[in-house]
VMD Tcl script that builds the backbone (N, CA, C; Angstrom):
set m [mol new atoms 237]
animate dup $m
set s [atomselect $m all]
$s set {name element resname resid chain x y z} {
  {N N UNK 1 A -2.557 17.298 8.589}
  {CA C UNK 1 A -1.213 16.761 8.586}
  {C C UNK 1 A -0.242 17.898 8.298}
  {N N UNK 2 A 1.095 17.882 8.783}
  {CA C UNK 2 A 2.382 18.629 8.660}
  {C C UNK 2 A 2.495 18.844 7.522}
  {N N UNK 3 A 2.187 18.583 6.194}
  {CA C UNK 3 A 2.443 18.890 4.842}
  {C C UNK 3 A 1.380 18.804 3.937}
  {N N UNK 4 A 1.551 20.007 2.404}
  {CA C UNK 4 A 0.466 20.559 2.154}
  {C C UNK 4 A 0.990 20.460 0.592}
  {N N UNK 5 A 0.101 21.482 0.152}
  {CA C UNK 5 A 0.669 21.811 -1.273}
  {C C UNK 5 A 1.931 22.239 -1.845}
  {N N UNK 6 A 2.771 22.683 -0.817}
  {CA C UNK 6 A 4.322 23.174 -1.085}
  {C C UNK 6 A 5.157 21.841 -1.246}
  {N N UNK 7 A 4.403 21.176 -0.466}
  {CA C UNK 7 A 5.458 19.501 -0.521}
  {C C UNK 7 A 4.690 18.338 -1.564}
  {N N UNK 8 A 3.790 18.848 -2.529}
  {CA C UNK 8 A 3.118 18.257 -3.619}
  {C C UNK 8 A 1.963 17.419 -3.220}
  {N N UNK 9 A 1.564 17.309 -2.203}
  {CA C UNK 9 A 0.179 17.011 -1.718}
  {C C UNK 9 A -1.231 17.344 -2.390}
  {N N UNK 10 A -1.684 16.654 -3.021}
  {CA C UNK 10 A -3.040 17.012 -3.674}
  {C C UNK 10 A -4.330 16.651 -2.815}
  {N N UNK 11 A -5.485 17.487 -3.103}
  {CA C UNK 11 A -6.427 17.243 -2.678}
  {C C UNK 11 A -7.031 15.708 -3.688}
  {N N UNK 12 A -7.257 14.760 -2.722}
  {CA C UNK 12 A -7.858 13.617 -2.949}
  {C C UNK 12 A -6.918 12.566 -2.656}
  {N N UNK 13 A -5.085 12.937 -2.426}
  {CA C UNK 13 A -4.611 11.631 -1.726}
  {C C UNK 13 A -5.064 11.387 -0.361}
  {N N UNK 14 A -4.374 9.906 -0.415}
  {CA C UNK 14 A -5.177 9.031 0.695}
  {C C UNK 14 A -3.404 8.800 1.256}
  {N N UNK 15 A -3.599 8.641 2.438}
  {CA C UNK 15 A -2.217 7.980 3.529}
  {C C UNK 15 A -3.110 7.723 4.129}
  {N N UNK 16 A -1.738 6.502 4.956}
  {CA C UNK 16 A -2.099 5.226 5.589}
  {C C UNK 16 A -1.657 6.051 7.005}
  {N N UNK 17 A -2.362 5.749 8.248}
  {CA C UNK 17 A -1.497 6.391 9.352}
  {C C UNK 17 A -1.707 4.571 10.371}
  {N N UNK 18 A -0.101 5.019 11.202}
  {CA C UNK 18 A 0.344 4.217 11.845}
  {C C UNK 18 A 1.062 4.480 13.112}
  {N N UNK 19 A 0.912 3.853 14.142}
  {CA C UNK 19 A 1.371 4.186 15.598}
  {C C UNK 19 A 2.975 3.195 15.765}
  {N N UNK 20 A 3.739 3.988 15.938}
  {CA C UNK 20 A 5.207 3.007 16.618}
  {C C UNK 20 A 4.627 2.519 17.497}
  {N N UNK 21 A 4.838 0.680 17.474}
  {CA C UNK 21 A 5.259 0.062 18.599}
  {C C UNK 21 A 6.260 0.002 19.483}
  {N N UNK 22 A 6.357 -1.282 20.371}
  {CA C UNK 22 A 6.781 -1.527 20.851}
  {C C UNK 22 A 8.347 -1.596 20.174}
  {N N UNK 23 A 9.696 -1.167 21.404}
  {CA C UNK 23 A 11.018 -1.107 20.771}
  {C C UNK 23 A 11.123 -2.649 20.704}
  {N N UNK 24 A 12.230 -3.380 19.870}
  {CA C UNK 24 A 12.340 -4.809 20.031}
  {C C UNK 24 A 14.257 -4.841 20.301}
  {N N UNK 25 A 14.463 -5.234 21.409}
  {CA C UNK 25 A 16.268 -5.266 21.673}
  {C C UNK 25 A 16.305 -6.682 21.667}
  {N N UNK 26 A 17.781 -7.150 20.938}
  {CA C UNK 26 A 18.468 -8.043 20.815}
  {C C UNK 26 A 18.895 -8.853 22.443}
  {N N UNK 27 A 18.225 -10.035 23.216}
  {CA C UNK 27 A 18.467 -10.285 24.792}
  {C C UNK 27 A 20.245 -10.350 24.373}
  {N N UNK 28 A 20.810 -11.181 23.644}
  {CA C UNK 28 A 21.889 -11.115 23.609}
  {C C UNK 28 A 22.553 -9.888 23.643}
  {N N UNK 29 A 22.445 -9.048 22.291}
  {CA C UNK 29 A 23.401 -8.013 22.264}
  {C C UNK 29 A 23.201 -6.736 23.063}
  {N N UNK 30 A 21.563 -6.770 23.184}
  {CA C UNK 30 A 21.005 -5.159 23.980}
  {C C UNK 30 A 21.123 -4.462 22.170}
  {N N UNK 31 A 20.957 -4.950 20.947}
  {CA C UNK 31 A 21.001 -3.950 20.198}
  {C C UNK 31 A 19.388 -3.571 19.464}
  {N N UNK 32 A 19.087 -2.298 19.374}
  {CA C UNK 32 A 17.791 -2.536 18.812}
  {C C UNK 32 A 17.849 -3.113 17.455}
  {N N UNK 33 A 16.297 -4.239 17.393}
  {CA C UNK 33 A 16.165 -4.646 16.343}
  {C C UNK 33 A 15.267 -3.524 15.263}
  {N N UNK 34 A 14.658 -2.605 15.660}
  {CA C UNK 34 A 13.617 -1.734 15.396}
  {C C UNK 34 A 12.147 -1.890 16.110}
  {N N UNK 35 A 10.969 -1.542 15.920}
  {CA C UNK 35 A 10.084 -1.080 16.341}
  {C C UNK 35 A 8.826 -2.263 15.924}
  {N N UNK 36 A 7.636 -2.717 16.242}
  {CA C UNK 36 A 6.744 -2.757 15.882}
  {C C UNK 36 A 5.796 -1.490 14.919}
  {N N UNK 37 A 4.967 -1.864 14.094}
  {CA C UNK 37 A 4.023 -0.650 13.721}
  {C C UNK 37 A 2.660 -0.955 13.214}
  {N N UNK 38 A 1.864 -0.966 14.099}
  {CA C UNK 38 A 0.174 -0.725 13.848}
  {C C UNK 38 A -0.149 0.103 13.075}
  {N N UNK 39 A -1.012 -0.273 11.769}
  {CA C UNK 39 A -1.793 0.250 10.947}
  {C C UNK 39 A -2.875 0.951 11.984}
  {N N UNK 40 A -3.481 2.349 11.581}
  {CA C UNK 40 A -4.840 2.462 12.464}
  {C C UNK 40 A -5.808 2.444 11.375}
  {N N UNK 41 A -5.442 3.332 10.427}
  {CA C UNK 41 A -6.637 3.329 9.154}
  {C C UNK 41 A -6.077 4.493 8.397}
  {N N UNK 42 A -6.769 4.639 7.310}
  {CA C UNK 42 A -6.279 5.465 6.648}
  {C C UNK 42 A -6.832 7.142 6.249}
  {N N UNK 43 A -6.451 8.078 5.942}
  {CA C UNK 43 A -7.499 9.418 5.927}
  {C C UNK 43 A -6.471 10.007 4.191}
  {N N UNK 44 A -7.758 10.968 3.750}
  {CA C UNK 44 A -7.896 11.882 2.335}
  {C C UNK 44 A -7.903 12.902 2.872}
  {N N UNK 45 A -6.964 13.501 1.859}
  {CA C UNK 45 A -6.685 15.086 1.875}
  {C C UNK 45 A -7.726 15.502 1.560}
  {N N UNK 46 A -8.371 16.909 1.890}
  {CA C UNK 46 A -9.983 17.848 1.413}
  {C C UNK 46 A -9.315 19.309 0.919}
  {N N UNK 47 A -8.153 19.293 1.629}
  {CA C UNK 47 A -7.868 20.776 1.484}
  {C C UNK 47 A -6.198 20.441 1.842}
  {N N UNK 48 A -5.201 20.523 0.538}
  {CA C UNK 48 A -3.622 20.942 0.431}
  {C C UNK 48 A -3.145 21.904 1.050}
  {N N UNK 49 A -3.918 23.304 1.247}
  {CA C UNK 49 A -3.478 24.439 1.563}
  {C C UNK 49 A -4.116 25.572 3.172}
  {N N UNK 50 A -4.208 24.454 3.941}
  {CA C UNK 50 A -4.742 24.499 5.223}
  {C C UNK 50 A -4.048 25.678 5.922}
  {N N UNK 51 A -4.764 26.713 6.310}
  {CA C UNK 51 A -3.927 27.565 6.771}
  {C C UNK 51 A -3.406 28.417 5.857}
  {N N UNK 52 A -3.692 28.485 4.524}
  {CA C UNK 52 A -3.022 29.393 3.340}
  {C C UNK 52 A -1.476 29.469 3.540}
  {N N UNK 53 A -0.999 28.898 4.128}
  {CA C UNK 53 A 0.562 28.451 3.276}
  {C C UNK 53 A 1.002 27.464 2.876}
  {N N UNK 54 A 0.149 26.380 2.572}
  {CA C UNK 54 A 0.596 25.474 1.883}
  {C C UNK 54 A 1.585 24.250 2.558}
  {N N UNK 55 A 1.991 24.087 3.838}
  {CA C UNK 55 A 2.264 24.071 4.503}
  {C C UNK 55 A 1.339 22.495 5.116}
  {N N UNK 56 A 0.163 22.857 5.012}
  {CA C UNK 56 A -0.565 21.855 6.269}
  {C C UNK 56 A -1.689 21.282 5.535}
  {N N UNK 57 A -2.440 20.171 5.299}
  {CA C UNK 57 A -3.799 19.774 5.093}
  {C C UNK 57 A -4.357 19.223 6.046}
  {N N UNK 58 A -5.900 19.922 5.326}
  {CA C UNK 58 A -6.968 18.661 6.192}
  {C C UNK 58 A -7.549 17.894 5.696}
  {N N UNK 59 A -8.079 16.657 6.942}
  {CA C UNK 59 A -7.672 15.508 5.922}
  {C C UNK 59 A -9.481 14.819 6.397}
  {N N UNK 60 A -9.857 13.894 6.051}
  {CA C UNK 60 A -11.007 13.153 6.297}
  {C C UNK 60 A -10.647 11.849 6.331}
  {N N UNK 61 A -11.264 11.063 7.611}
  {CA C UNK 61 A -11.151 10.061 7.865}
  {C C UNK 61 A -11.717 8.776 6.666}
  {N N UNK 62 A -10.579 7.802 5.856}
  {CA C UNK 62 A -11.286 7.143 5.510}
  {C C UNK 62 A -11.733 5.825 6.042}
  {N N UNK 63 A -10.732 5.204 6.510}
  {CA C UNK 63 A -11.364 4.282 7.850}
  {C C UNK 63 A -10.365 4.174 9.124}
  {N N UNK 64 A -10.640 3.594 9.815}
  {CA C UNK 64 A -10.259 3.367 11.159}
  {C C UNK 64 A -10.533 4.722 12.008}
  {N N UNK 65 A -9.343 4.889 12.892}
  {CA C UNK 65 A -9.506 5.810 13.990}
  {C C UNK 65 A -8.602 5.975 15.519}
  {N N UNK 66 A -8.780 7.002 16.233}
  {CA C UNK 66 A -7.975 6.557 17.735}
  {C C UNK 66 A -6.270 7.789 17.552}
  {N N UNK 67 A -6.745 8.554 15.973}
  {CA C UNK 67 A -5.460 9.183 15.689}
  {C C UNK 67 A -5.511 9.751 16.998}
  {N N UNK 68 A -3.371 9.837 17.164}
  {CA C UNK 68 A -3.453 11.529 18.130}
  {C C UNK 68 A -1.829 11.542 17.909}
  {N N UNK 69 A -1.957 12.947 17.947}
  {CA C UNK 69 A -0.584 13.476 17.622}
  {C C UNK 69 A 0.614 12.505 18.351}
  {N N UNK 70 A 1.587 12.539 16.877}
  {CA C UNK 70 A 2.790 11.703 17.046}
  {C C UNK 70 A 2.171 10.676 16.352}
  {N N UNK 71 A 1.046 10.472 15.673}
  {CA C UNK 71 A 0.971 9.196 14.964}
  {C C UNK 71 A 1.552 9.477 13.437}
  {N N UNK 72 A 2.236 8.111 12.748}
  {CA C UNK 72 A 2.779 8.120 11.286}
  {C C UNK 72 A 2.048 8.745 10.399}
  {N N UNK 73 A 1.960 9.099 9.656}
  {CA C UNK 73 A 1.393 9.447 7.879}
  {C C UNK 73 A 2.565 8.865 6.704}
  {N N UNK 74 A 1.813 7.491 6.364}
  {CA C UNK 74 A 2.714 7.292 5.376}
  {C C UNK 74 A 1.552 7.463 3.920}
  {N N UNK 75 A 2.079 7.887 2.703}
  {CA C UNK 75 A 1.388 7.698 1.565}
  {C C UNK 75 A 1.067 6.485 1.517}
  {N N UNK 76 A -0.052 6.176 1.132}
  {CA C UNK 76 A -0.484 5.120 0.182}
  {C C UNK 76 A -0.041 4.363 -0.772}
  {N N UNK 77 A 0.799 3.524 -0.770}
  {CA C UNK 77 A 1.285 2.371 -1.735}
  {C C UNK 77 A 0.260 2.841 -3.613}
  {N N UNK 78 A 0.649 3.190 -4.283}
  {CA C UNK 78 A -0.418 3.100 -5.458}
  {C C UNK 78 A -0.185 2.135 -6.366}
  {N N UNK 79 A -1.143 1.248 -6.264}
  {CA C UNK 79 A -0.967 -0.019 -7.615}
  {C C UNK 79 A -1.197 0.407 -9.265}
}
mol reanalyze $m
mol bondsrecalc $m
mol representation Tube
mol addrep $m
């Protein structure tokens, strides 16, 4: 992922990744309402400092699948 240890990323968080849907427009107004968004699954950081600048991690799949570039990375909700 695009961000690493410079942007406080630790080895062992988990994000959720997610694909934009479909746009949703208003038939009346033509205004967008916003987007749909599919969960795919989620992946763990192994390494914050990917590339030695801190900058990038790699991550391990924890479930799902089908990533490909341009998909979301949101953090993990923590209870």
């Amino acid at each position: 992922i695009n961000s690493g240890k410079e942007n406080g990323v630790k080895v062992g968080d988990v994000f959720v990744v997610t694909r934009k849907g479909e746009e949703l427009i208003d038939p009346d107004t033509g205004e967008s309402l916003g987007a749909s968004e599919e969960t795919l699954g989620e992946i763990r950081v192994t390494d914050n400092n990917y590339g030695g600048k801190g900058k990038a991690s790699a991550c391990a799949v924890v479930s799902g699948g089908g990533y490909t570039s341009g998909d979301v990375v949101k953090e993990k909700n923590k209870k």
